[in-house]
VOZADREN-438407 format. One record per residue (C-alpha): residue in one letter; x, y, z; residue number from 1. Coordinates in steps of 0.001 Angstrom, whole numbers, plus 524288, in hexadecimal, padded with zeros to 5 digits. Example, Ala and Ser with C-alpha at 12.3 -4.5 7.8 and 13.67 -1.06 7.14 Angstrom:
+-----+-------+-------+-------+-----+
: res :     X :     Y :     Z :   n :
+-----+-------+-------+-------+-----+
:   A : 8300C : 7EE6C : 81E78 :   1 :
:   S : 83566 : 7FBDC : 81BE4 :   2 :
+-----+-------+-------+-------+-----+
This chain:
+-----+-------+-------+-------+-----+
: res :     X :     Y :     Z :   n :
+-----+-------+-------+-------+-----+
:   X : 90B82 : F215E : 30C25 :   1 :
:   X : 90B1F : F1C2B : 319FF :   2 :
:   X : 900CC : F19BD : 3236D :   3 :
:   X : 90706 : F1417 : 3311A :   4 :
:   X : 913EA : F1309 : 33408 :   5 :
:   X : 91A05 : F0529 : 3314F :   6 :
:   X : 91CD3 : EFB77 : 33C82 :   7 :
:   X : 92253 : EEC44 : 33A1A :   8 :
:   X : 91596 : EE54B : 33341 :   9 :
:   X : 9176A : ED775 : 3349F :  10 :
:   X : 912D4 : ECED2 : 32760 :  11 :
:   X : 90D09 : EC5C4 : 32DF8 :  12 :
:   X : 900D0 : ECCF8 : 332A4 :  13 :
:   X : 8F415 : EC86E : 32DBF :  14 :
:   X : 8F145 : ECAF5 : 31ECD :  15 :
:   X : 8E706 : ED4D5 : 31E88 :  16 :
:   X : 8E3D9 : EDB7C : 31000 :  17 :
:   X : 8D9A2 : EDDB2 : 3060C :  18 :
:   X : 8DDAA : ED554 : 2F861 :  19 :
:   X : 8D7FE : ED2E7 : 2EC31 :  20 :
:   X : 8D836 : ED644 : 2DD2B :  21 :
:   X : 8DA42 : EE57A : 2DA94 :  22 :
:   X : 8D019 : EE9C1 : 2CE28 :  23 :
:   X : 8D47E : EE854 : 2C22A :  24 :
:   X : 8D9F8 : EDB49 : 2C410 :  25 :
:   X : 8CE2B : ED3F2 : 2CBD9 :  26 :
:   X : 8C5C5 : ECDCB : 2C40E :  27 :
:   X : 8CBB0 : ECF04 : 2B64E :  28 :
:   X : 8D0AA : EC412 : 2AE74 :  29 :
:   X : 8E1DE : EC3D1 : 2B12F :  30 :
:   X : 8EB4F : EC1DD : 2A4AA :  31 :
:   X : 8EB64 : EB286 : 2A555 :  32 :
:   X : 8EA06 : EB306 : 2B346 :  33 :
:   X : 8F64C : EB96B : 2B483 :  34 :
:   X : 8F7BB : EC5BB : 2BF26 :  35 :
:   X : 90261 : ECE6E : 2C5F7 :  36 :
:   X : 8FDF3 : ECEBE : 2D313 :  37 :
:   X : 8FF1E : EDCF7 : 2D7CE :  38 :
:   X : 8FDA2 : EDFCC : 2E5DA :  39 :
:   X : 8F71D : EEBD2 : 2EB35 :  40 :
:   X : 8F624 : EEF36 : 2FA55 :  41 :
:   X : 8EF01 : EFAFD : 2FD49 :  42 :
:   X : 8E9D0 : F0361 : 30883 :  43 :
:   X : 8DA94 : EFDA4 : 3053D :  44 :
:   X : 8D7C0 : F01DD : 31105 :  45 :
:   X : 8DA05 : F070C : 31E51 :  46 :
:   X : 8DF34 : F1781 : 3210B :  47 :
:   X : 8E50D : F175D : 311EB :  48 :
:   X : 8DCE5 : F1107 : 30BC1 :  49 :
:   X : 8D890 : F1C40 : 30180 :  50 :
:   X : 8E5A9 : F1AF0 : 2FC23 :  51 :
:   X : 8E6E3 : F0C8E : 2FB45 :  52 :
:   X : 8DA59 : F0B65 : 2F3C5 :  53 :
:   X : 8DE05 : F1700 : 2E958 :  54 :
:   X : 8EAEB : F0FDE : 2E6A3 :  55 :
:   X : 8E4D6 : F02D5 : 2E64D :  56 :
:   X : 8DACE : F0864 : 2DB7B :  57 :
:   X : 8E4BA : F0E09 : 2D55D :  58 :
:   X : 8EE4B : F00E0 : 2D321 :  59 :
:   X : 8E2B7 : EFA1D : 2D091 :  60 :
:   X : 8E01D : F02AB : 2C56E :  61 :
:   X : 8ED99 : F01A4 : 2BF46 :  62 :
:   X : 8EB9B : EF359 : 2C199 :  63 :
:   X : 8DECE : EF347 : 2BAA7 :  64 :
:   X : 8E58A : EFC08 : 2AE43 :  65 :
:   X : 8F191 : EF3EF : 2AE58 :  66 :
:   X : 8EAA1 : EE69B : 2AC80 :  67 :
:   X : 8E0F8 : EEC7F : 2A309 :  68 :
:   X : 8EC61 : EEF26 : 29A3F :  69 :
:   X : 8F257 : EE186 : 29A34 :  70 :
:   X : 8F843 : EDE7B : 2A9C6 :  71 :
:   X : 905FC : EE042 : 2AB56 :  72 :
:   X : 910A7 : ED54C : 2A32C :  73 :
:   X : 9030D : ECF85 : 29FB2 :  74 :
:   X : 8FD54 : ECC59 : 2ACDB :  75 :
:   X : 8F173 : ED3FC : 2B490 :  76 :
:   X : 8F411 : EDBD2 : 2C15A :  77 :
:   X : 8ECD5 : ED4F3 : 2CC8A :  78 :
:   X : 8EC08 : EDCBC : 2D834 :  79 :
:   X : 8EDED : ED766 : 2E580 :  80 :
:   X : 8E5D9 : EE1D3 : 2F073 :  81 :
:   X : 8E99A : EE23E : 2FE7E :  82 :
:   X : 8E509 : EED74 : 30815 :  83 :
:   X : 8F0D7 : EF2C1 : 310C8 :  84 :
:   X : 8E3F4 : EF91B : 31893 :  85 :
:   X : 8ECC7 : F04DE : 31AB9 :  86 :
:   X : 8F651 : EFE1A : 324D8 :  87 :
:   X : 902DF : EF83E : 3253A :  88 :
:   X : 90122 : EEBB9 : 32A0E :  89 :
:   X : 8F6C8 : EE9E7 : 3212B :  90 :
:   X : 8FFE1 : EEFC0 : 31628 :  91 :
:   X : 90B41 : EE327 : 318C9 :  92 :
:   X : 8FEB0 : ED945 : 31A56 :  93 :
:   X : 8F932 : EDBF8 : 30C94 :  94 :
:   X : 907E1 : EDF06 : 30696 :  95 :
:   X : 909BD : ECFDF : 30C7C :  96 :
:   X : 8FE83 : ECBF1 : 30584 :  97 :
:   X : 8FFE8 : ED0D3 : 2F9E3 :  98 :
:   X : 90D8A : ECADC : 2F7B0 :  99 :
:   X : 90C7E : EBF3C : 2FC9E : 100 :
:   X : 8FF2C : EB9F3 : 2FC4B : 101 :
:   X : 8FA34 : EC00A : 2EF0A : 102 :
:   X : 9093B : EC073 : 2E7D1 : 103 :
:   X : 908D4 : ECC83 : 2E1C4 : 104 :
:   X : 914FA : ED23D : 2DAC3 : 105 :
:   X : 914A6 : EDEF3 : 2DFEC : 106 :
:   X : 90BFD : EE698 : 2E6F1 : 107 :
:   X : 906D5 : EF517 : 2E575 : 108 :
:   X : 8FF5E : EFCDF : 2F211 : 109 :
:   X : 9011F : F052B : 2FD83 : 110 :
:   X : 8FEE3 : F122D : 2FE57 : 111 :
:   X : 902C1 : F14D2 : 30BEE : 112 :
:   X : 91289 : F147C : 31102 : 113 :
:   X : 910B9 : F0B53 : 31E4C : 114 :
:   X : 90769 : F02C2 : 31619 : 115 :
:   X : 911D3 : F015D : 30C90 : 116 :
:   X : 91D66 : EFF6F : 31439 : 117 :
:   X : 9167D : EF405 : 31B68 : 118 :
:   X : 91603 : EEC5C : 30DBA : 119 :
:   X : 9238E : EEFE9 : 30909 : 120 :
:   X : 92B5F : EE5BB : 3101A : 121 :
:   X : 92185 : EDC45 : 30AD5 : 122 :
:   X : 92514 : EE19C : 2FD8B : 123 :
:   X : 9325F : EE06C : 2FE59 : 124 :
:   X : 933E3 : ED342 : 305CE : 125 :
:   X : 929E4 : ECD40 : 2FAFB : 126 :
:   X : 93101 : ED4B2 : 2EFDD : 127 :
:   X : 92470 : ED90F : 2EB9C : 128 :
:   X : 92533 : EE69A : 2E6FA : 129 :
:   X : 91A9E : EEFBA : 2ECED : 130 :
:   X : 91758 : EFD11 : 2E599 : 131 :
:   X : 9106E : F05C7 : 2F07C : 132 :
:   X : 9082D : F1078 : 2EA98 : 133 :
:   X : 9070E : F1AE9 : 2F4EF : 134 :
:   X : 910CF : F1801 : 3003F : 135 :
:   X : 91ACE : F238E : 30101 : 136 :
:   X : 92451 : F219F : 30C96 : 137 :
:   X : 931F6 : F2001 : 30853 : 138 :
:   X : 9325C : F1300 : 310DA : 139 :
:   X : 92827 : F0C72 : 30744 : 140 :
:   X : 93418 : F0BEE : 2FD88 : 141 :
:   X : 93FE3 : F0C20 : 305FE : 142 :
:   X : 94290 : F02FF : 31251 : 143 :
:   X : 94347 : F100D : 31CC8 : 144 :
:   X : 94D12 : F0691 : 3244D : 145 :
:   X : 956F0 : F026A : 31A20 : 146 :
:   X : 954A5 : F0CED : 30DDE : 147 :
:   X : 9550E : F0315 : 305FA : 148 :
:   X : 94923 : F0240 : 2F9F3 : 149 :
:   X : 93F45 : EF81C : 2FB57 : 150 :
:   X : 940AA : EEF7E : 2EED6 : 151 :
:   X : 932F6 : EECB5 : 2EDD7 : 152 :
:   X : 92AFD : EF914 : 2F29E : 153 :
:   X : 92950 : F029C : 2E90A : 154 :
:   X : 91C90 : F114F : 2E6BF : 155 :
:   X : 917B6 : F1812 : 2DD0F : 156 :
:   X : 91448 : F23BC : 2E54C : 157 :
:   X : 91FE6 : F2FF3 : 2EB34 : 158 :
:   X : 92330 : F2F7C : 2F7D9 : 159 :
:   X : 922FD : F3730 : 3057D : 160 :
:   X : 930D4 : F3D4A : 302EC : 161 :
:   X : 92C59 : F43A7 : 2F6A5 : 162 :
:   X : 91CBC : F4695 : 2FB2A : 163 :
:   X : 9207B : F4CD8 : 3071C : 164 :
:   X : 92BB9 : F5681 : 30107 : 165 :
:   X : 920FF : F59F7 : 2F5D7 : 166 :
:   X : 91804 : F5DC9 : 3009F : 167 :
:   X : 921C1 : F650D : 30986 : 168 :
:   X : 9260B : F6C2E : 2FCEA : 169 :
:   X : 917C9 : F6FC8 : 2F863 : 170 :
:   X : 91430 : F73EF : 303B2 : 171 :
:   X : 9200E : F7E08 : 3069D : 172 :
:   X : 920A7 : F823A : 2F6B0 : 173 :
:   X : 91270 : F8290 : 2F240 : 174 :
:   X : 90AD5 : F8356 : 3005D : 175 :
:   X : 91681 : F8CC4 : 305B3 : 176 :
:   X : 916AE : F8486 : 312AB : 177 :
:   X : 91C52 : F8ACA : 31A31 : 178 :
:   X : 918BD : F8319 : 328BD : 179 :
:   X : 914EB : F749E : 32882 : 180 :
:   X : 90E89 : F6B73 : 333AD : 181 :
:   X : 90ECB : F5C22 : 33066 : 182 :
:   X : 90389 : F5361 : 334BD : 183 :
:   X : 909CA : F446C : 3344D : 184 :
:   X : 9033B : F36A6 : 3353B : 185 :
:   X : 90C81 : F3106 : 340A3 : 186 :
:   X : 906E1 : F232B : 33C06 : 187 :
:   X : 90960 : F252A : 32DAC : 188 :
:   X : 91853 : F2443 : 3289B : 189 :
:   X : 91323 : F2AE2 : 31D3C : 190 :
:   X : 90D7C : F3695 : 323BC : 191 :
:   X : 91AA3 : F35EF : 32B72 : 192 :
:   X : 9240D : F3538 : 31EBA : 193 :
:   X : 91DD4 : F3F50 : 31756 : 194 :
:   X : 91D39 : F490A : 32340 : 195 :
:   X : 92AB1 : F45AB : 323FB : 196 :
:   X : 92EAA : F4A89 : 315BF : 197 :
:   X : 925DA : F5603 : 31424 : 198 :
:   X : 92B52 : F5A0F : 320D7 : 199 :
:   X : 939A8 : F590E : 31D2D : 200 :
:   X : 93764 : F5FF6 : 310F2 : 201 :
:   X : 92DA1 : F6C4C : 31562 : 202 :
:   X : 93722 : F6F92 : 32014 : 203 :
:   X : 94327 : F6DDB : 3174D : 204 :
:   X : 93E05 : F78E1 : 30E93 : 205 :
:   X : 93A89 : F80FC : 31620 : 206 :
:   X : 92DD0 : F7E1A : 31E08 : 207 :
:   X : 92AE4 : F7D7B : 32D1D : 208 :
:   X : 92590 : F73DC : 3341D : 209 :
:   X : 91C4B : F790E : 33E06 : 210 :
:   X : 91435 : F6BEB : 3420D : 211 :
:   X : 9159A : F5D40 : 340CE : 212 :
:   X : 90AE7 : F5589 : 3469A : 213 :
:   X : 906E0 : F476C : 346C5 : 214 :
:   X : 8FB25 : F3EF2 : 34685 : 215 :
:   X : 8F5EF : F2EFC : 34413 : 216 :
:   X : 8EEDA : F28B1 : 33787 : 217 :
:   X : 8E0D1 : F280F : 33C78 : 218 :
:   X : 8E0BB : F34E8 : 3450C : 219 :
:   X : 8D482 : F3D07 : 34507 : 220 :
:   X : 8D6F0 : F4984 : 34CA5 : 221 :
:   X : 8E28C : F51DC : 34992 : 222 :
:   X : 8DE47 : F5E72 : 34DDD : 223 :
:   X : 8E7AA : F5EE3 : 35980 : 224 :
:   X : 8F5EF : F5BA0 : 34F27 : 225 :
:   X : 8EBC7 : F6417 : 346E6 : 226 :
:   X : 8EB54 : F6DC5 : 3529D : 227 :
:   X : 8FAC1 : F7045 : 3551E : 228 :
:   X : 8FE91 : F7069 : 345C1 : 229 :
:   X : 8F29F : F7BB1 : 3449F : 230 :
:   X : 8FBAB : F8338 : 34FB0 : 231 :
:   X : 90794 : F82B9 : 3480A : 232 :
:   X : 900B9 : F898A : 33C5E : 233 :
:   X : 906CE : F81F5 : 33086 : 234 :
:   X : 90471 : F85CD : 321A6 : 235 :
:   X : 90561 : F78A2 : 31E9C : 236 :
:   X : 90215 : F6A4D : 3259B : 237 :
:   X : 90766 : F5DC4 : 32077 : 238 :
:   X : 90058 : F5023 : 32217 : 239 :
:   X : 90474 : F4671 : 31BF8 : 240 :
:   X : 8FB1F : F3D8E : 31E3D : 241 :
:   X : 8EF97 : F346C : 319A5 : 242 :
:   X : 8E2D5 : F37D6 : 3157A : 243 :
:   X : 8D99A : F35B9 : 321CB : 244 :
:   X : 8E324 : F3BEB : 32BB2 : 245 :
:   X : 8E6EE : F47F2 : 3214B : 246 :
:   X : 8D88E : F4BDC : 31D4D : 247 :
:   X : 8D4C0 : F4AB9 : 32DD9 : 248 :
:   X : 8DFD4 : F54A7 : 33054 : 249 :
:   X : 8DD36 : F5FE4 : 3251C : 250 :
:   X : 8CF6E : F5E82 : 327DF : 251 :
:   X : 8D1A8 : F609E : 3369E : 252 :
:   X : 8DC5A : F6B3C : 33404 : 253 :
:   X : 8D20F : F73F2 : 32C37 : 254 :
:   X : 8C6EE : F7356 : 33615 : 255 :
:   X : 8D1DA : F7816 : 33FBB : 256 :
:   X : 8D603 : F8350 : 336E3 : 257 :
:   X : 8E324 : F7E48 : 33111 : 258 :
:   X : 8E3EF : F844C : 32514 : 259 :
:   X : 8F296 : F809E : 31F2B : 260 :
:   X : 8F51E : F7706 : 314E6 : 261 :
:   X : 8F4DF : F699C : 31734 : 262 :
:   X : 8FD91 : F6043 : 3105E : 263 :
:   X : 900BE : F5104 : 31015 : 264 :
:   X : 90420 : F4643 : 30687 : 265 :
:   X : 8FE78 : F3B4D : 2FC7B : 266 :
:   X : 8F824 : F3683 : 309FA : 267 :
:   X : 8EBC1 : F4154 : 307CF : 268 :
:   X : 8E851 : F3B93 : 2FA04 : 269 :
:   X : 8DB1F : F3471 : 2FD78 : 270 :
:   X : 8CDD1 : F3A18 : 2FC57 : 271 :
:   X : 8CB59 : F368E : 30A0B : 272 :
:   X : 8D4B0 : F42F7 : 30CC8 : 273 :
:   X : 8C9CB : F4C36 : 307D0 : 274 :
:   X : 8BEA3 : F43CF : 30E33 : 275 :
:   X : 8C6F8 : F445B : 31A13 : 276 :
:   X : 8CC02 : F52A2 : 31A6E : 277 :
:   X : 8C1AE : F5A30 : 310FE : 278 :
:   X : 8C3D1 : F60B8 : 3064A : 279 :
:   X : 8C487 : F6FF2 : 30CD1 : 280 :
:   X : 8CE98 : F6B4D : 31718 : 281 :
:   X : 8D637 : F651F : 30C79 : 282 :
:   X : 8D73A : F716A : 3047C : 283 :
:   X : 8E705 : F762D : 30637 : 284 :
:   X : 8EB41 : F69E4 : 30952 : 285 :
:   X : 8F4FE : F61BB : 2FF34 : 286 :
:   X : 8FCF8 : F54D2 : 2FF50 : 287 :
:   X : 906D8 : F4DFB : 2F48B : 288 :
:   X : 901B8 : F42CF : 2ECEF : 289 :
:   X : 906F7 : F39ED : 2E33D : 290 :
:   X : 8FC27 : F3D80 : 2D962 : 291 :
:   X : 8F2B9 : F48FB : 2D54F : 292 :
:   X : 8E53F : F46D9 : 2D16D : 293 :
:   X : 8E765 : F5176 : 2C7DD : 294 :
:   X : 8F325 : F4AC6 : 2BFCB : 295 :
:   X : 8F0B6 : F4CD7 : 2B157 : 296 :
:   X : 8F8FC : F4345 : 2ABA8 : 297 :
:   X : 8F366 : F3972 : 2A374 : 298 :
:   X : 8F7F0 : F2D41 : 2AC42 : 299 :
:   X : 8F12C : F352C : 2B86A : 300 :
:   X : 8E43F : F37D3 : 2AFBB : 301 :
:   X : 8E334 : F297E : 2AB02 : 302 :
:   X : 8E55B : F245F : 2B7B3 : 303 :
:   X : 8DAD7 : F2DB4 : 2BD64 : 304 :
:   X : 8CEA8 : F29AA : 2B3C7 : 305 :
:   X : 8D2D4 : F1BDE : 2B57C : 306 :
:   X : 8D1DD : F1B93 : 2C559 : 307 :
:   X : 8C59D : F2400 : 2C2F0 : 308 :
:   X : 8BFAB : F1BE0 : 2BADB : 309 :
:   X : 8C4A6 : F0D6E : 2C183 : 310 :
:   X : 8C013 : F14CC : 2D143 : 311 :
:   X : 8B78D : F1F64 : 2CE95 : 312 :
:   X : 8BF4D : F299D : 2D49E : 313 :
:   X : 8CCF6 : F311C : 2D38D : 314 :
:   X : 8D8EA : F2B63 : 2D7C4 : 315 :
:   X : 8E2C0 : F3063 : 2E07D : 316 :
:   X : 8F2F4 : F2EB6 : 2E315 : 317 :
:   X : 8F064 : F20E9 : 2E99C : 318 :
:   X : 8E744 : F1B97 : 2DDA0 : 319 :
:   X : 8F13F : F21C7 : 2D259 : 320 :
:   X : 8FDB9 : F1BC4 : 2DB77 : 321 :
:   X : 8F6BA : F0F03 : 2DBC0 : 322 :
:   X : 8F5CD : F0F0B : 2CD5A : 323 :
:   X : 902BE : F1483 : 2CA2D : 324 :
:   X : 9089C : F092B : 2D4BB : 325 :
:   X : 900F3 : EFC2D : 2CB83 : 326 :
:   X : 90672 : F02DB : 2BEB0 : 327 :
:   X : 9138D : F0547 : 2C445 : 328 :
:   X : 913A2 : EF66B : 2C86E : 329 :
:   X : 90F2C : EF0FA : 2BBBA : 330 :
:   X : 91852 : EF968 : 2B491 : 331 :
:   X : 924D4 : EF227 : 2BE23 : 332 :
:   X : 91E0E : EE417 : 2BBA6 : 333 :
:   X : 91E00 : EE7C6 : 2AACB : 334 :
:   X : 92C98 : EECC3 : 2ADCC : 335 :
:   X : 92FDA : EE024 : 2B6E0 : 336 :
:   X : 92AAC : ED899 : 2AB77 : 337 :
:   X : 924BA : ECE50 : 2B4F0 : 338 :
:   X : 91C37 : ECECD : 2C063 : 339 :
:   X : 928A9 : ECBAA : 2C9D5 : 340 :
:   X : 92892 : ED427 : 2D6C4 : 341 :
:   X : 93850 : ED395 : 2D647 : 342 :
:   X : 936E2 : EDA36 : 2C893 : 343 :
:   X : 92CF5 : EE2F5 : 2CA67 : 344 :
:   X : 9344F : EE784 : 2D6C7 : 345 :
:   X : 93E26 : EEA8E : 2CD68 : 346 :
:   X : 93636 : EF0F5 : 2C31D : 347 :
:   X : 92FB5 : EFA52 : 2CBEA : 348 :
:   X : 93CD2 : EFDC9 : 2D1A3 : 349 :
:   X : 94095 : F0314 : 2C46F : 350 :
:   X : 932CD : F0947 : 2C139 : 351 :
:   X : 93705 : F1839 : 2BBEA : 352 :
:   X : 92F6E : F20FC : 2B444 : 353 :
:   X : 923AB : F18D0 : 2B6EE : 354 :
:   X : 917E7 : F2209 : 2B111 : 355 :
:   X : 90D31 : F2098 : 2BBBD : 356 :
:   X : 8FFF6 : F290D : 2BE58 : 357 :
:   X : 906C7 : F300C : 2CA4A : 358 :
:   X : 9124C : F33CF : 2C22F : 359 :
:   X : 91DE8 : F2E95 : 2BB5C : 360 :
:   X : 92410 : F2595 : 2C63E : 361 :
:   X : 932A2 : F1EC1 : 2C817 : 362 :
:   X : 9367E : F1653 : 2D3F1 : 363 :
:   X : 94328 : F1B14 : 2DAE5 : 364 :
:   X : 94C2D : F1390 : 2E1CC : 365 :
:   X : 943E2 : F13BE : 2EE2E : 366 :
:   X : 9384B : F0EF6 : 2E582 : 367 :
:   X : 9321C : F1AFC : 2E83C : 368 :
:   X : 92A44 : F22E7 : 2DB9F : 369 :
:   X : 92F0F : F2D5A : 2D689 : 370 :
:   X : 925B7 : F3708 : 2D0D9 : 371 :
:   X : 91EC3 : F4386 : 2D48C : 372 :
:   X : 91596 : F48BB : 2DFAF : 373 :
:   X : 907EB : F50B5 : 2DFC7 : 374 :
:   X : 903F2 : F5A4F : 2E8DE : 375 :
:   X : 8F49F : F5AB1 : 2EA46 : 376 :
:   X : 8EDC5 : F666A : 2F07A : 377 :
:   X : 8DEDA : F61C1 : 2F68B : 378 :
:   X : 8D512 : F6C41 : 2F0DC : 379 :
:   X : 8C803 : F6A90 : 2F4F0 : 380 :
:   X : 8C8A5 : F5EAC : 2F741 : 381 :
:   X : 8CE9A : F5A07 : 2EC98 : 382 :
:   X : 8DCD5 : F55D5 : 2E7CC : 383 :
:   X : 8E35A : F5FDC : 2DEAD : 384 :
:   X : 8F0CF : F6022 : 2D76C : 385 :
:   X : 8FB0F : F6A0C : 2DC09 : 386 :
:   X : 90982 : F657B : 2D83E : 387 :
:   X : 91014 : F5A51 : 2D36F : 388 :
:   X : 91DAE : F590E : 2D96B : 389 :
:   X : 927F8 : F500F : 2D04B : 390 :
:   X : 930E5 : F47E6 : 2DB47 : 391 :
+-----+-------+-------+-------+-----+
């Protein structure tokens, strides 16, 4: 996902970062003092930072489960943390860091597009491959310039293309939308993709567009975009947005009487968005995830009582994509055979059929995963399953 839209970030701004030890490696006594130094650059802080920390616990997790069991070719995961702080200049600063101060062989984070796509080019001018867990824009993968793949960038989690036809199509088959309005974050190229895609989609079969407004990350009052959408009576308004801005603009839609569904993407999955919007507001509102709460399968329900009992609390997408993102990595190294970057690189390029928590996964040519898509309905408040849709 994306927060800001990307402008020229030059490397040689000051280093600015949180690093240390993630759990589970800290502390504990390394196989002959010999490590694979893993590094992970999250959104720690700053407008994302909900995210960042769930995917964070998450691969620290996997780490912790992985070394438990032996390390990976006989060597313990060390984890290398650097905070992004939810901004892209921040994002190349800690990438920098990361790669060239602390050496790591490849490095696993991100769960925002622009924060990503400021620490690709580091990526692929080091040759260091970087795994992102949450950023969907097609440009995280693909040079938007060129076409060409990135070498060394690679995700675990769908992209904007796919989310934003699975919304445009549940909203026309199962809400029978019939009239949609879009609310878009002009500063997020995230909010802007995914508008983009559900657009093309809902009016190619067979919806009208009746309202498009726009507003800015950190906006408070939206009742006058809030105002002109209300005149142009949709059944149906699309944000996709982040958490903060999304639960501000349901909760201000009720109290003005707007009564039609709202909808949006893997951006709402936070439990700020309840704190934020309320629970009654929320109620007919819906966005596409990468993960239910309410998967059954016995990856999903191991996974579950083991971030329960490690944090004391339920995981969402960001934790389980953080998770899936280590194991994917440590299966490439096992494949690579040695803790190379140019050979893991390689390994992950070929990763298919990989079994993670979020689903069974393979890497296409564009590095991009493969697998399916949730729809989630908020009900009182809380997150609830409503269809699973295979890519």
């Amino acid at each position: 996902m994306k927060r800001k839209s990307i402008q020229f970030i030059s490397l040689a701004t000051g280093l600015a970062m949180l690093a240390g030890v993630a759990a589970g490696c800290g502390g504990e006594k390394k196989s002959g003092g010999q490590t694979i130094k893993l590094g992970y650059v999250y959104e720690l802080t700053g407008g994302t930072a909900t995210f960042g920390n769930s995917a964070l616990n998450g691969s620290k997790l996997a780490m912790k489960e992985i070394n438990a069991k032996g390390g990976v070719l006989g060597k313990q995961l060390e984890g290398i943390v650097a905070d992004n702080k939810s901004e892209p200049s921040e994002s190349a600063n800690a990438m920098t860091k990361v790669v060239t101060q602390d050496k790591v062989v490849s490095v696993i984070g991100f769960t925002t597009s622009s924060n990503a796509l400021a620490a690709t080019g580091i990526s692929q001018s080091s040759k260091v491959p970087l795994i992102s867990a949450a950023a969907t824009n097609p440009k995280v993968t693909v040079d938007e310039k060129t076409g060409k793949v990135k070498d060394f960038v690679f995700r675990v989690c769908i992209i904007d293309p796919f989310q934003g036809t699975v919304g445009a199509n549940f909203a026309l088959n199962t809400l029978q939308s019939k009239k949609a309005a879009i609310m878009i974050d002009n500063s997020s190229d995230y909010s802007k993709g995914l508008a983009q895609f559900f657009k093309e989609s809902y009016l190619k079969n067979g919806g009208t567009l009746v309202a498009e407004e726009a507003y800015l990350q950190k906006d408070q009052d939206f009742k006058t975009i809030l105002t002109k959408i209300k005149a142009a009576n949709p059944d149906l308004i699309y944000v996709p947005g982040y958490y903060e801005e999304v639960g501000k603009i349901v909760r201000q839609a009720r109290e003005m009487g707007i009564t039609a569904s709202f909808m949006g993407g893997d951006g709402w999955d936070s439990p700020k968005l309840v704190e934020i919007g309320t629970p009654a507001a929320l109620n007919n509102t819906f966005f596409t995830n990468h993960y239910s709460p309410e998967d059954t399968s016995s990856a999903s329900k191991a996974f579950v009582e083991a971030y329960k009992k490690e944090y004391n609390q339920a995981p969402d997408a960001f934790a389980v994509l953080g998770y899936d993102a280590v194991y994917l990595l440590a299966d490439a190294i096992k494949r690579a055979g040695e803790a190379d970057p140019v050979k893991i690189q390689q390994a992950l390029a070929a990763t298919k059929d990989f079994n993670a928590v979020t689903g069974m996964l393979t890497l296409n040519a564009t590095h991009d995963a493969v697998k399916s898509a949730v729809i989630i309905e908020m009900k009182d408040g809380k997150q609830g399953y409503k269809a699973t849709v295979k890519p």
